[in-house]
C-alpha positions as a Markdown table, in Angstrom:
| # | Residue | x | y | z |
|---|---|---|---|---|
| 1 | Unk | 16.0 | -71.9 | 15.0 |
| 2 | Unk | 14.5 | -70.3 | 18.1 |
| 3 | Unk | 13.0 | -66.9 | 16.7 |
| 4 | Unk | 12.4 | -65.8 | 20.3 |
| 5 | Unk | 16.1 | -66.0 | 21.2 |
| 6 | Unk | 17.0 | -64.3 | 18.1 |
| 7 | Unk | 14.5 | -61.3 | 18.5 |
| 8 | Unk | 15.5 | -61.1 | 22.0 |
| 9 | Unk | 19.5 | -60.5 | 20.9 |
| 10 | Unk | 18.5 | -58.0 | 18.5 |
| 11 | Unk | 15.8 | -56.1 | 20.1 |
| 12 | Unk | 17.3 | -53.1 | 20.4 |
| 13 | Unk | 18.3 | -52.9 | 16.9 |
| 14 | Unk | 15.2 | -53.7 | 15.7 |
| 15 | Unk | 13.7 | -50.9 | 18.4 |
| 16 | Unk | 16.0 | -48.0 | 16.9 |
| 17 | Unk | 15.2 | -49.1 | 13.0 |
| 18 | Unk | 12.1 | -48.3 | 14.3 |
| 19 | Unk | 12.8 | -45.3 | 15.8 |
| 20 | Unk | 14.8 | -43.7 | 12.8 |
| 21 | Unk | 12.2 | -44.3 | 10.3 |
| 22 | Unk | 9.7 | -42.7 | 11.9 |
| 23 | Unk | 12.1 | -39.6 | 12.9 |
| 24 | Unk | 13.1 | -39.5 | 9.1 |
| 25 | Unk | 9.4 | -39.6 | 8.6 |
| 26 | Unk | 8.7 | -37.0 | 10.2 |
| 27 | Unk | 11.2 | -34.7 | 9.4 |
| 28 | Unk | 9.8 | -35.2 | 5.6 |
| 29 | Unk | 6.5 | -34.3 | 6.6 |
| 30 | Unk | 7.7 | -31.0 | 8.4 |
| 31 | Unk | 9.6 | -30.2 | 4.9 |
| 32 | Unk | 6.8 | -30.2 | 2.4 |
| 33 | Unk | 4.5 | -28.3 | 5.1 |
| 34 | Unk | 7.2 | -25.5 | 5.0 |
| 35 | Unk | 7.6 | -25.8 | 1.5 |
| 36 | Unk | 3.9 | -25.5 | 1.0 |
| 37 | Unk | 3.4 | -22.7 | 3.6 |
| 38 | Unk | 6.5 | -20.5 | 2.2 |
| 39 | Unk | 4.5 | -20.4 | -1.1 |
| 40 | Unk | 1.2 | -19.4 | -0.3 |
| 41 | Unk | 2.1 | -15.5 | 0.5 |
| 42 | Unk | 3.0 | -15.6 | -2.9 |
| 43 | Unk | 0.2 | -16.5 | -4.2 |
| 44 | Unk | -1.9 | -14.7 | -2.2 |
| 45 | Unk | -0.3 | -11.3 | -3.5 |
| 46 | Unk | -0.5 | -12.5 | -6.8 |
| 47 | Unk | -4.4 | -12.8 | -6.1 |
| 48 | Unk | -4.3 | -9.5 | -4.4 |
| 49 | Unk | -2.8 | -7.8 | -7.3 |
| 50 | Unk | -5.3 | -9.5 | -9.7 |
| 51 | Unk | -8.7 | -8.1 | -7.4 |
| 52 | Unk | -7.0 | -5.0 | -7.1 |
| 53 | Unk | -6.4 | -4.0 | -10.8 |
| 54 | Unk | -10.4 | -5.5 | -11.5 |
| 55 | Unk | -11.5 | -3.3 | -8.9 |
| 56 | Unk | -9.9 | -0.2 | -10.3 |
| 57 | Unk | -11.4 | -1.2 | -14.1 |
| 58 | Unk | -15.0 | -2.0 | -12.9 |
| 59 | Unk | -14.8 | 1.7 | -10.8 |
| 60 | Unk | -13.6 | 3.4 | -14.0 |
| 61 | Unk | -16.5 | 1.6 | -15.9 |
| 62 | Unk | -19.4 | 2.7 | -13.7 |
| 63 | Unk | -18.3 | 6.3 | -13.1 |
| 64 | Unk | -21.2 | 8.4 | -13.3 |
| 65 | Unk | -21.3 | 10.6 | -16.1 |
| 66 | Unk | -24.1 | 13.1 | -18.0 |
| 67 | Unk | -24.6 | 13.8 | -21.4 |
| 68 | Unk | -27.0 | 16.2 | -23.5 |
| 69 | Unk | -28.6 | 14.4 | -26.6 |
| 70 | Unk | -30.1 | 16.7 | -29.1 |
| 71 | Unk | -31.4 | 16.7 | -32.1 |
| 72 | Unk | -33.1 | 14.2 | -34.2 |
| 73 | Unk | -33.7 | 11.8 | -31.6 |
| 74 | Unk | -36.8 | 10.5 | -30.0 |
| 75 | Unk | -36.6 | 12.0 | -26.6 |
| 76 | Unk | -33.8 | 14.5 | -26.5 |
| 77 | Unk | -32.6 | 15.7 | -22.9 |
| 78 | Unk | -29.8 | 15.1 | -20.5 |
| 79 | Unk | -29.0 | 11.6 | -19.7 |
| 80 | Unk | -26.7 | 10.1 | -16.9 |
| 81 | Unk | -24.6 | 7.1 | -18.4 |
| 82 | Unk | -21.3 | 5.3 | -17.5 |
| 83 | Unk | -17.5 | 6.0 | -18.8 |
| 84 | Unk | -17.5 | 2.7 | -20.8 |
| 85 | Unk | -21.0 | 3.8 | -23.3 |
| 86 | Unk | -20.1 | 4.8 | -26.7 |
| 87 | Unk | -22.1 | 7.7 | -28.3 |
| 88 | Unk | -24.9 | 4.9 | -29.5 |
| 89 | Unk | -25.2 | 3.9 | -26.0 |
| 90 | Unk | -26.3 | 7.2 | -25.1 |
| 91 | Unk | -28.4 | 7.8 | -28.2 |
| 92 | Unk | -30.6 | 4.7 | -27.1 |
| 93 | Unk | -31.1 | 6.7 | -23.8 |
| 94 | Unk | -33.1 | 9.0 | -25.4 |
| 95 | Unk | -34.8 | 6.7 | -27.5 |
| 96 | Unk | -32.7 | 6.1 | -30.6 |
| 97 | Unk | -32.9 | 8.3 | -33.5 |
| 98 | Unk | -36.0 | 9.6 | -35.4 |
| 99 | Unk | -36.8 | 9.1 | -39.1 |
| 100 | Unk | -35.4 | 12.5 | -39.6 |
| 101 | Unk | -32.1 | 12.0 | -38.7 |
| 102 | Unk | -29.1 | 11.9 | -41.1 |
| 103 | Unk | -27.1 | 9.0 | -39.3 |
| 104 | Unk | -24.7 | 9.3 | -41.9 |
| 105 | Unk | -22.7 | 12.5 | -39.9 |
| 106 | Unk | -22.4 | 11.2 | -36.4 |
| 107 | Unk | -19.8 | 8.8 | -35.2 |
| 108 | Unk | -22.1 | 6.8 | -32.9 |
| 109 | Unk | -18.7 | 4.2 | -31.9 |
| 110 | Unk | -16.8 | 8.0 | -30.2 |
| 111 | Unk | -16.8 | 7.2 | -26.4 |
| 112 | Unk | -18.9 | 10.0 | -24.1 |
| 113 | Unk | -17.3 | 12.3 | -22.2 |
| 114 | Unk | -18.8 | 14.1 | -19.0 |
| 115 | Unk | -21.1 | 17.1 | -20.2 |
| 116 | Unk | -20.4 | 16.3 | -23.8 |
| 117 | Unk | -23.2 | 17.5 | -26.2 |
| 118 | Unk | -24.6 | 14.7 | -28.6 |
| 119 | Unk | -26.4 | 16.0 | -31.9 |
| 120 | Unk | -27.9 | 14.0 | -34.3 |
| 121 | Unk | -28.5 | 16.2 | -37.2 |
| 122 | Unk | -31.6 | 15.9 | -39.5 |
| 123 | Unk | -31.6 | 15.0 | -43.8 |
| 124 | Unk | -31.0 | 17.9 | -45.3 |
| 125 | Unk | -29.2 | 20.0 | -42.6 |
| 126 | Unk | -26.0 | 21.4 | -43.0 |
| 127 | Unk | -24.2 | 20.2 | -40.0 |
| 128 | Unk | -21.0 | 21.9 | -38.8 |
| 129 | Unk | -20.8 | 20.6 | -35.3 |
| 130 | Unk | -21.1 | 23.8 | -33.9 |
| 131 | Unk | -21.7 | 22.4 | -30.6 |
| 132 | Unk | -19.7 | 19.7 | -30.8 |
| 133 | Unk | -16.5 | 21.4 | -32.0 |
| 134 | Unk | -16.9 | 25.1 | -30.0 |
| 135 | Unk | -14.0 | 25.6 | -27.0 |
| 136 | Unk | -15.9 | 24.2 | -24.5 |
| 137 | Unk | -16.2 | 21.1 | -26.4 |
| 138 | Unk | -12.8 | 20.9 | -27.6 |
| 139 | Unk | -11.7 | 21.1 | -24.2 |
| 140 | Unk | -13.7 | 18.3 | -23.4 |
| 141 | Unk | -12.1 | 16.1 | -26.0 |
| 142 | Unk | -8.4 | 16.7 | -25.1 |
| 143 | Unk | -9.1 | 16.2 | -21.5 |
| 144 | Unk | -11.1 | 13.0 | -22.7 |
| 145 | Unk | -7.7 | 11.9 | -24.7 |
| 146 | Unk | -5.8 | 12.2 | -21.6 |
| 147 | Unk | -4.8 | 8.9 | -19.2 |
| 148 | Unk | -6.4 | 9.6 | -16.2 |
| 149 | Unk | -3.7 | 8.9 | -13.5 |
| 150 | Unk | -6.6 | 7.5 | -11.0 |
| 151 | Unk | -8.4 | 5.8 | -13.2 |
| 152 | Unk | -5.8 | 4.4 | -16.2 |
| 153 | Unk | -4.6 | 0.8 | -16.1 |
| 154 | Unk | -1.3 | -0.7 | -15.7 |
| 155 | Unk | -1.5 | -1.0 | -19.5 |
| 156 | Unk | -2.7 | 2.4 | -20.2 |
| 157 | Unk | -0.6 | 4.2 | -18.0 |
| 158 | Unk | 2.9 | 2.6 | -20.1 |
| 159 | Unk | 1.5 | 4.3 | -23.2 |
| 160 | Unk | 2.5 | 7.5 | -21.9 |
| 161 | Unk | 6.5 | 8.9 | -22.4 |
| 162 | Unk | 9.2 | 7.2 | -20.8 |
| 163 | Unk | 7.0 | 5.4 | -18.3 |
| 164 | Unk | 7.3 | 1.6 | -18.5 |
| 165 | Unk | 5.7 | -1.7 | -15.9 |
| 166 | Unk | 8.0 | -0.2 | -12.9 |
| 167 | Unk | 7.0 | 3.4 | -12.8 |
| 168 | Unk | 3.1 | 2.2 | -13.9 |
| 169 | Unk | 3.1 | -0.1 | -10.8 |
| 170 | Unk | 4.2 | 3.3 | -8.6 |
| 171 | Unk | 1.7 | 5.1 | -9.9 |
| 172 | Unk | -1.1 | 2.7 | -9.5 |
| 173 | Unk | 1.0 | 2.0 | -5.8 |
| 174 | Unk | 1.1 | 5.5 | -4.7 |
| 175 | Unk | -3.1 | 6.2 | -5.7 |
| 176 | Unk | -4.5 | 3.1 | -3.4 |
| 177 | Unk | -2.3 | 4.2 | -0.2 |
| 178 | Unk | -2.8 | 8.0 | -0.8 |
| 179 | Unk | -6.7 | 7.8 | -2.1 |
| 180 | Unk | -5.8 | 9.1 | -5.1 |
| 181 | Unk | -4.0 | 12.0 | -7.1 |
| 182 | Unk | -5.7 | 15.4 | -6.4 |
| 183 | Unk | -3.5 | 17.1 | -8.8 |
| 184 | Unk | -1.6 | 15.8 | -11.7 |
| 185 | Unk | 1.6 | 17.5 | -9.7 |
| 186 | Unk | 1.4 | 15.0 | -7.1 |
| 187 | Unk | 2.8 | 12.9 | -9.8 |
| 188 | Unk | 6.6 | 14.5 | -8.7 |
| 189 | Unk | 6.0 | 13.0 | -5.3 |
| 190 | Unk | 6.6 | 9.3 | -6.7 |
| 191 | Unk | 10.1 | 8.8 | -6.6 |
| 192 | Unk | 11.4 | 8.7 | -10.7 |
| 193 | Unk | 8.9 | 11.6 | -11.7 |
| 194 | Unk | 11.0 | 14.6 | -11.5 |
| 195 | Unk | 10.3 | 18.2 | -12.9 |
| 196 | Unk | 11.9 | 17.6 | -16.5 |
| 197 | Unk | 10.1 | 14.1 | -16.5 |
| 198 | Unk | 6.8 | 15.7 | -15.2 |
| 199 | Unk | 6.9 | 18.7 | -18.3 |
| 200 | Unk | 6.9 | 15.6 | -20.6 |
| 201 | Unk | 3.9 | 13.9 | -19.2 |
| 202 | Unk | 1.6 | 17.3 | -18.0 |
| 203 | Unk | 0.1 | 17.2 | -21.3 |
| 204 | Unk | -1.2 | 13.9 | -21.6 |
| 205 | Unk | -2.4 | 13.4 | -18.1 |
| 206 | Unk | -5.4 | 14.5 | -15.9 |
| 207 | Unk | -6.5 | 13.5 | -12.5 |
């Protein structure tokens, strides 16, 4: 059989096989690099939303706040500490306690507050919190109970009254394009928050 006749007939057929498969190839190819670019915005937001909500929790956390330790500590005084200490924290500012002091009546696991007076009461004293529990301080504490519209998390922020993961993710939406809430009011400006919606939440949030 003479191979080179036989090539020479079909040349052109075996030219055009040719062709196709590499045209076929390459409209593979051009697939999977669409696929694969059509997903990466995707993830990309995803990654976004991830930095974004870490960033918001590590600038709650190191919040500068000030607190006045008195009592039976070592060195008491005014202290600057963080929004994520707990009233031990602070103690061990000043310190830690003395031998004189009557552990027993303080709640060293409480969370600080901004201007919040720490006492740490000696044996034998009768301790009424006076300072702890006078107006100023009680204040303190209900504003310390409230979600903090520019601080709370996604998670925090559903734990108040008829807000669920939509109207959380507006919230948190509306305080990184507007730098923030300056009043708790500005709440109404997010669509979903109207007056008989905000006189449910006005108690249990601050800005």
């Amino acid at each position: 059989m003479d191979y080179r006749k036989l090539l020479q007939k079909y040349k052109q057929y075996v030219i055009g096989s040719i062709l196709l498969i590499v045209i076929i190839c390459s409209i593979i190819t051009f697939l999977r690099i669409s696929s694969t670019s059509d997903e990466l915005p995707e993830e990309e937001l995803v990654m976004t939303s991830v930095s974004s909500s870490q960033l918001l929790e590590t600038n709650s956390q190191s919040k500068q706040i000030y607190v006045d330790i008195k009592g039976a500590v070592e060195n008491p005084g005014m202290y600057e500490g963080t929004a994520n200490m707990r009233v031990w924290d602070a103690v061990m500012l000043a310190g830690g306690v003395n031998e004189e002091a009557d552990t027993k009546q303080v709640n060293f696991s409480e969370r600080i507050a901004d201007q919040m007076v720490i006492y740490v009461p000696k044996h034998g004293e009768e301790f009424q919190k006076t300072e702890q529990n006078n107006g100023t301080q009680t204040s303190q504490n209900k504003e310390t109970n409230k979600i903090n519209l520019n601080q709370a998390s996604e998670t925090e922020l559903q734990a108040l009254p008829g807000v669920g993961q939509k109207k959380a993710q507006e919230i948190i939406r509306y305080r990184e394009e507007n730098g923030g809430f300056k009043t708790i009011e500005d709440l109404k400006n997010i669509s979903g928050f109207g007056e008989k919606t905000f006189d449910k939440l006005k108690e249990s949030i601050t800005s």
